[in-house]
N, C-alpha and C positions, 0 to 999 in steps of 0.2 A: 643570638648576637644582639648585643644594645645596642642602639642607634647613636650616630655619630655625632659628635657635636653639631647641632644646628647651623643649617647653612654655609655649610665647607662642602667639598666638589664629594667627599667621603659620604658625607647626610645623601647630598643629591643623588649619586649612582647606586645608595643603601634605597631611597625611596624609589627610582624608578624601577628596580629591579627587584623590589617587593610584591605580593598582590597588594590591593589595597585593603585598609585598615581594617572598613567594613562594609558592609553589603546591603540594603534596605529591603534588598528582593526577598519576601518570604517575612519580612517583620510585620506584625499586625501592629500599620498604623493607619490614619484616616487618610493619610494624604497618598493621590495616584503614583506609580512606582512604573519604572520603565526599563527596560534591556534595550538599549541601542548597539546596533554595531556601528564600531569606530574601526575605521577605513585609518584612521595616525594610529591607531594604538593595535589592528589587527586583533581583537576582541568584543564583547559585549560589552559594556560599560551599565553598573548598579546604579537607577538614577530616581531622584525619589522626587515628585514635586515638579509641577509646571515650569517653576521659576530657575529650577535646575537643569533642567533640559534641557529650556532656551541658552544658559550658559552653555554645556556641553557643547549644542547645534554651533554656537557662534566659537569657539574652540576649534570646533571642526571644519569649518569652514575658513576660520582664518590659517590653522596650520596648511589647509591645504593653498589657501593664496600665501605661503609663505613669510606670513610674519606671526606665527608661531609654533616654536622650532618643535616643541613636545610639549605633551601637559597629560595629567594624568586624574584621576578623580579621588574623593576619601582616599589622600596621598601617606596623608600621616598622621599620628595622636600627640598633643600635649596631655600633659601630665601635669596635675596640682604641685604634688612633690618637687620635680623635676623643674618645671618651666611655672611654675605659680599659678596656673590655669590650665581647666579641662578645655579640651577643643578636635572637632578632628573636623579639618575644612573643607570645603566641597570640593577645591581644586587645586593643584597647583601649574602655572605653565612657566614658560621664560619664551620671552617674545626674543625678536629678530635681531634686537641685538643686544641680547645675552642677559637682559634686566630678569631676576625672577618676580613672580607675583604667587601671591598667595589670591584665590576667589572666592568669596562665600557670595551667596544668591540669597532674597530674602524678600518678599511682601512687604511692600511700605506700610501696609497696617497693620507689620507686626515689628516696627522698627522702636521700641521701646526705649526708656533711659537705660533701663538694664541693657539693653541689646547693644545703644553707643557707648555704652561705659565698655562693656567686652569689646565692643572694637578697638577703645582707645588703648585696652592693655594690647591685644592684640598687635593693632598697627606698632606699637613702641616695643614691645617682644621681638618682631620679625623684623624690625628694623635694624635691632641689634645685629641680628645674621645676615644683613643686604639683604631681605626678600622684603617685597611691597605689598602690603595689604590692600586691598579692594574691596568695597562689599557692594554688590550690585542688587540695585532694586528694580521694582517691575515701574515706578513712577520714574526715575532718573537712567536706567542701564540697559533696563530689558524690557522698553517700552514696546507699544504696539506694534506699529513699522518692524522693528526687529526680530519682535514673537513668529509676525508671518514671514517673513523672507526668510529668516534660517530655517525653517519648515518649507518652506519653498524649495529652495537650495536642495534641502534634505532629499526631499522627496524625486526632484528631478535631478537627481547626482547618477542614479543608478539606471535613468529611464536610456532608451536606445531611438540614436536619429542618425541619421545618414550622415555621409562625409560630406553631401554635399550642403545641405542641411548647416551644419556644424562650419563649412567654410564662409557660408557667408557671414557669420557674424566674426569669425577670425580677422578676417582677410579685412576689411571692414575698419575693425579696431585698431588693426596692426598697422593702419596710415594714421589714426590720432582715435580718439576717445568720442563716442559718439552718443546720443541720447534715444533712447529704445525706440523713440518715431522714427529716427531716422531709419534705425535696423530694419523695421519693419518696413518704411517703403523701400526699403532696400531689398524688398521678401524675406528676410528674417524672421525664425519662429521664435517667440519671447521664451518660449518654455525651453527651446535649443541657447538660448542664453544662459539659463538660470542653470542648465547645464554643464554648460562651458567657466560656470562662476563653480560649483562644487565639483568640475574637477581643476582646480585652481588655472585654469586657461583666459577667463576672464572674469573681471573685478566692478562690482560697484559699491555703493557706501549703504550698507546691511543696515545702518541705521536711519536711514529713513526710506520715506513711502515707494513703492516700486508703481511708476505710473508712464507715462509718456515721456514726461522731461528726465526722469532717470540717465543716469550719465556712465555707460559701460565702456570699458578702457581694458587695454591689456599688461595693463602696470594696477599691484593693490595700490591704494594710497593710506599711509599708517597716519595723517592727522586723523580720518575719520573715525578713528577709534580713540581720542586722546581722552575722553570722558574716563573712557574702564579704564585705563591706565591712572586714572588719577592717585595717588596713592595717601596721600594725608588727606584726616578727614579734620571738621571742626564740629564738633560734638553738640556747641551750643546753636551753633547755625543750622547743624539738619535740623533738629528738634524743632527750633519756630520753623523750618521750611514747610516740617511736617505737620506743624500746628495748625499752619495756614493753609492746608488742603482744602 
């Protein structure tokens, strides 16, 4: 079966109900390669690349605080012929309320003219179909702060704490939004937080540092992610941003 016109509900329930395109696991290349399982997708997920991962982690993490409904990985291929350009992208999701995005993930030191010129065909391609392009880098998207806490997340999603454990940080949240000192004089375990964040029970902003003043809430808050969502890019503006590293 050929794939549907691009970005009609037809493409989208052909690409979810696809495997995906392709696979990294088992290709000889230099870059690290990972099998994660995904808890939104009930499968392993083929993930190649640090920069990719952290995308996945933060995917996962926000479907499961509820502002992103599904997303999948190497979702789909352009074609030269077909769409003017080869591409197969590392993600695709549709946030909370029903926007799709397209994700590529990427090294700012390998963010090339080449690499913003493909974006520019790119973003103006999937714009045609209502989906939004994003290309997230490790200097602007998938900064440090973010590296560790969706490893964090990750890691303490599956760990096991008691009810009661788990109630004080609930209970806690659930009269307003408090910052991790608090929890903890409160006897709250931080690592029973970061728990209660990967199984979307509680929320804090992934994008920055997780320290004391930290501000954990039992509501996500979706400004904190308005960066990835950005969806036009300005071509000649990264370039000198990137200039001036």
């Amino acid at each position: 079966m050929s794939m549907p016109p691009l970005g009609t509900d037809a493409w989208v329930q052909w690409v979810r109900s696809a495997p995906p395109v392709r696979t990294p696991i088992g290709r000889s290349r230099p870059t690290e390669q990972f099998l994660p399982y995904s808890e939104a997708l009930g499968r392993n997920m083929g993930i190649e690349g640090g920069n990719e991962l952290t995308g996945m982690l933060l995917l996962e993490a926000l479907h499961a605080a509820g502002l992103v409904r599904w997303f999948k990985e190497q979702p789909f291929q352009l074609k030269e012929d077909a769409h003017g350009i080869e591409a197969v992208p590392d993600f695709l999701f549709e946030w909370c309320d029903g926007t799709k995005y397209v994700a590529e993930t990427k090294s700012a030191a390998y963010v090339t003219a080449d690499v913003l010129d493909r974006t520019t065909q790119l973003t103006a391609l999937l714009a045609k179909a209502g989906i939004n392009y994003v290309l997230w880098t490790d200097k602007d998207h998938l900064r440090r702060p973010l590296w560790t806490n969706v490893r964090r997340v990750w890691n303490e999603r599956g760990a096991h704490y008691s009810r009661e454990e788990l109630e004080v940080v609930t209970e806690a949240i659930s009269e307003s939004p408090r910052t991790l000192q608090h929890l903890v004089e409160l006897g709250a375990n931080p690592d029973a937080a970061l728990h209660l964040v990967g199984r979307g029970r509680a929320h804090f902003n992934l994008t920055e540092k997780w320290n004391a003043r930290t501000i954990i809430s039992s509501q996500p808050e979706r400004s904190h992610y308005r960066l990835h969502l950005a969806a036009r890019h300005d071509p000649e503006a990264w370039w000198n941003s990137l200039q001036s590293r």
